[in-house]
N, C-alpha and C positions, 0 to 999 in steps of 0.2 A: 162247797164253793169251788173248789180245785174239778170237781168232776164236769160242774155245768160252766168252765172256763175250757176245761177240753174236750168237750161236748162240741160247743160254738164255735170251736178253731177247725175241731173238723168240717163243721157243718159250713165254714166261709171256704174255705178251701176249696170244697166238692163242688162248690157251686160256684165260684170262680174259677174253676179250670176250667169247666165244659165251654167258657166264650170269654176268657181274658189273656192274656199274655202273662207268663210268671215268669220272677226276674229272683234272681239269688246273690249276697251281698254275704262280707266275711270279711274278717279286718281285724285292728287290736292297735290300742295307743299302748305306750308307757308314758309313763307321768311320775312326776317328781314328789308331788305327795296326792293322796285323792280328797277331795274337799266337795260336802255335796251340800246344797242347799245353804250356806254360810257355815256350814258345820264341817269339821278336821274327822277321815276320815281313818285314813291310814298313812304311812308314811309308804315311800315309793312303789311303784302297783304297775301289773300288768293289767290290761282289760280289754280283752275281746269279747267281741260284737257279731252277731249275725243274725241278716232280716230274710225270709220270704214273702216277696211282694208279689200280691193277688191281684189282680186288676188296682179298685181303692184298699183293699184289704190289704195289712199287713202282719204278719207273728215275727215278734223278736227276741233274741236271748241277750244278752248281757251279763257281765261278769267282771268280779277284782278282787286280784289278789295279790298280796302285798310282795315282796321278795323277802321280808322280814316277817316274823310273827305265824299266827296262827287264824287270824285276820280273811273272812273268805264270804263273799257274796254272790249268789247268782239269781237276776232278774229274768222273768219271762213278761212280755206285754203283745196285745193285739190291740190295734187297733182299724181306726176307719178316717180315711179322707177325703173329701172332695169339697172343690172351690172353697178352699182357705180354711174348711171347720175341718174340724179332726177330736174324734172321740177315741179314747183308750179306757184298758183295764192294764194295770199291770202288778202281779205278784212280787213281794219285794223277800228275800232271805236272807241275812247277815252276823247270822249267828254265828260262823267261824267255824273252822277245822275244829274236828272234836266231836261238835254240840249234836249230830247226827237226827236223829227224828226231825228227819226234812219232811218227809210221810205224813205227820201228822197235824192235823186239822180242828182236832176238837176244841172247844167253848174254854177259853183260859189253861190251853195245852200247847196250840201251836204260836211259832215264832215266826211264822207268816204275820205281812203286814197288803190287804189290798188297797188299790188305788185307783180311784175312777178320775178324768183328766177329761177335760171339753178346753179345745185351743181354737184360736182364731187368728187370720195373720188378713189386714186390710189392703181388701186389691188396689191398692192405689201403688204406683211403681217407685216413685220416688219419696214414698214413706210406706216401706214394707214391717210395718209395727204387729209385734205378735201380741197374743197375751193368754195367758193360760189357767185355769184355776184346778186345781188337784186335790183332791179329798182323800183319808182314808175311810173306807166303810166297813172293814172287816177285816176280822185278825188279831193281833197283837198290840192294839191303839187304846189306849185307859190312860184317865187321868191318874192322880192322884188317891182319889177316891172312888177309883174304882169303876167310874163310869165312862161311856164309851166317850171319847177324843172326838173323834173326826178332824183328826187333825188336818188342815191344810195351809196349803203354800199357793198364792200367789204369785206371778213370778209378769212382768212386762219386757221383752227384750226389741231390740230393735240396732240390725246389722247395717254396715257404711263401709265402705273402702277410700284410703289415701296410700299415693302411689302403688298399685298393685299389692298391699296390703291388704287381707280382709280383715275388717274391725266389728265387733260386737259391742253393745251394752247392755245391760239388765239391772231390772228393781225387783226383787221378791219380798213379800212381806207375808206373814201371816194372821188373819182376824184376831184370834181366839187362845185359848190354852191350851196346848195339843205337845205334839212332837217337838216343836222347833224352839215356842217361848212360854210364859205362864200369862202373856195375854198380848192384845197388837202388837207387832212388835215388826220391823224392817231387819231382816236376817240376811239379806244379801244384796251386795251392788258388787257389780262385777263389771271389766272392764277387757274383752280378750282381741288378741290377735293370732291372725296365724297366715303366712305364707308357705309356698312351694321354693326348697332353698334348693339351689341347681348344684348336684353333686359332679354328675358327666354331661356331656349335649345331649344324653337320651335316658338320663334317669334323674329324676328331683324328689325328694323326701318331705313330706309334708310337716312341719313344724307350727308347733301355737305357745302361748302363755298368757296367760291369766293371771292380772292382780284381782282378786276377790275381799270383800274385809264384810265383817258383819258387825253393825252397830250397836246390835244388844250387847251381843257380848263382850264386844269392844278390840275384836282379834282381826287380822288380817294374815292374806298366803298372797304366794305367789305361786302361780303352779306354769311349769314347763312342760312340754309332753312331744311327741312325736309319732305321728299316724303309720302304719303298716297295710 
């Protein structure tokens, strides 16, 4: 799986340079705690990011790790977009400092988790509603007994601004018994903001926070963070 995921990123790349413009992006929030999908992740985290963008092609990496713990993740994902659809793969790792056999791939060996992602965002201006469905297909995804998961997440968001505020919403649920509940279940509503707070007249820091709570479980966060 891992070969014909870096097989394909070469093969977009090559063929997006010869007539697209590439664009390079790199950055890193901190956050007060990381909380993904309604679920407590780690307690305070650094996480840098960086994309190269192909024409509609994109590869991106992602990463978090906590300031405390042993606690360590690193994402790789491509994907594709145009007019509002957008297809992804993305590799998930989260095994943590230590657990090492990153390497490894095999059938009930590795700690890889893939995820295939079709999103949609409706071109209408004054309701820019996304919506996303996420599956796993491969990896480290087993129920209970043993059989493949496929777990997925559902997720609807849909972004607003009030006074030079940017505000978001989202509903994620999931069908099924997989990763997130042991059957339908609503695992995330979440509620974010974030502005640009003016430190000099020629520099502003970008600030967000998030209340998030998940109803299965009955938990709620608050997450603070600060873009770089």
């Amino acid at each position: 799986m891992k070969k014909v995921i870096f097989i394909l990123t070469i093969a977009l790349v090559s063929l997006g340079t010869k007539a697209q413009e590439v664009d390079f992006t790199l950055g890193a929030d901190v956050v007060s705690s990381y909380v993904w999908r309604g679920g407590y992740g780690t307690s305070a985290a650094i996480q840098p990011g960086a994309e190269l963008t192909v024409g509609d092609f994109s590869i991106s990496a992602w990463a978090s790790a906590p300031f405390k713990g042993v606690d360590k993740e690193v994402d790789f994902t491509i994907a594709y977009e145009i007019a509002g659809l957008s297809l992804a793969i993305t590799d998930y790792w989260w095994e943590g400092e230590g657990a090492f056999k990153y390497f490894s791939y095999g059938k009930d060996k590795t700690a890889h988790l893939f995820e295939a992602t079709i999103g949609y965002e409706l071109p209408i201006e004054k309701f820019p509603l996304s919506l996303s469905v996420n599956t796993m297909f491969a990896g480290n995804d087993y129920k209970a007994d043993g059989d493949r998961a496929y777990s997925t997440y559902i997720e609807a968001a849909y972004p607003f601004s009030i006074n030079s505020i940017d505000l978001g919403v989202s509903l994620g649920f999931t069908p099924a018994d997989g990763l997130y509940a042991d059957d339908f279940s609503v695992v995330s509503i979440g509620l974010k903001a974030s502005k640009e707070l003016k430190i000099t007249d020629s520099f502003s820091l970008p600030i967000f926070g998030e209340i998030i709570t998940n109803p299965r479980t009955e938990d709620i966060f608050f997450v603070f963070g600060i873009s770089f």
